[in-house]
C-alpha positions as CSV (number, residue, x, y, z in Angstrom):
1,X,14.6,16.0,-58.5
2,X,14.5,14.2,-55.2
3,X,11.4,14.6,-52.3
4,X,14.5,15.4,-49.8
5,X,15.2,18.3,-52.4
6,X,12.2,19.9,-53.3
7,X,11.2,19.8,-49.6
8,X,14.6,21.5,-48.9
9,X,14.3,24.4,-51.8
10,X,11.3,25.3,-51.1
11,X,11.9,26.4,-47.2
12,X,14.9,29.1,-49.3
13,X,14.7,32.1,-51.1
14,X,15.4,31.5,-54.8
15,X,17.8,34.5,-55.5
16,X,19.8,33.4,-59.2
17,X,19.5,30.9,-61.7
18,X,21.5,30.6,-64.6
19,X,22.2,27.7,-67.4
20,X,24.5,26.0,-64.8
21,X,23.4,26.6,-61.4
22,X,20.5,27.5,-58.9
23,X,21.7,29.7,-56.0
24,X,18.9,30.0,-52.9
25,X,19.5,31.7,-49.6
26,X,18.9,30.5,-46.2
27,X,16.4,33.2,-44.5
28,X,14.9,30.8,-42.1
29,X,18.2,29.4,-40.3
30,X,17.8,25.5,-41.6
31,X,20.4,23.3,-40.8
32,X,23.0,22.1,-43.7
33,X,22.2,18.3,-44.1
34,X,26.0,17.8,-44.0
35,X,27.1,18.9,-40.5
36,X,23.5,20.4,-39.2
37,X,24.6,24.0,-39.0
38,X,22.5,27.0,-40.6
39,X,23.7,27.6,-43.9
40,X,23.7,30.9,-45.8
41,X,23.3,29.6,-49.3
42,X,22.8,26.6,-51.6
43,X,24.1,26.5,-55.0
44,X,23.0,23.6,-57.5
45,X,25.0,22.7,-60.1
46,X,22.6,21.9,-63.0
47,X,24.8,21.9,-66.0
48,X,28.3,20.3,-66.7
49,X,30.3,22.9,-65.7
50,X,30.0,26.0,-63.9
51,X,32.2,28.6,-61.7
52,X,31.9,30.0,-58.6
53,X,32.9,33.4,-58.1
54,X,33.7,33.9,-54.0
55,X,33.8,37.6,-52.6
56,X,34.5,36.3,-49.1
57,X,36.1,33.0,-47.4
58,X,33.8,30.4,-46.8
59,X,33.0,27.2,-45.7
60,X,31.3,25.1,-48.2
61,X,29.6,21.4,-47.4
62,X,29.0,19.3,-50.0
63,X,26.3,16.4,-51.3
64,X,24.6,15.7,-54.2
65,X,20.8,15.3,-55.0
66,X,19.2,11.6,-55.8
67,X,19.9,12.8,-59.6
68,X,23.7,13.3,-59.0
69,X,23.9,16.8,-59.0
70,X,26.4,18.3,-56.8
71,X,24.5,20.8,-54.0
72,X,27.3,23.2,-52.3
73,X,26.3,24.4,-48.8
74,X,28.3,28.2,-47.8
75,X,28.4,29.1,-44.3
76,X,29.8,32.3,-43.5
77,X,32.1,33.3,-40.5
């Protein structure tokens, strides 16, 4: 991955990785790289395919890494 990347990750909590994602949470307030306001998560889609399974309404920015995978961005309320 990307230097902007693994600089990012490794300011968030890793909290679930599976086959076709990474999911890390925002503890420490950093600004999405999208529209600069904290975010609450970042999911990585690593594999072809995956599904997101959303308990509450959120906002979700989107970009993608140097590598091409997408990187979704929740913000909550």
């Amino acid at each position: 991955m990307d230097e902007d990347y693994d600089e990012l990750v490794s300011y968030l909590t890793p909290r679930e990785e599976t086959d076709s994602m990474k999911r890390y949470q925002n503890t420490t307030a950093i600004p999405c790289p999208v529209c600069e306001n904290p975010f609450a998560d970042l999911v990585v889609v690593t594999g072809e395919t995956t599904s997101l399974e959303l308990s509450e309404p959120l906002d979700i920015c989107v970009t993608r890494t140097s590598e091409d995978r997408p990187m979704l961005f929740t913000h909550t309320g």
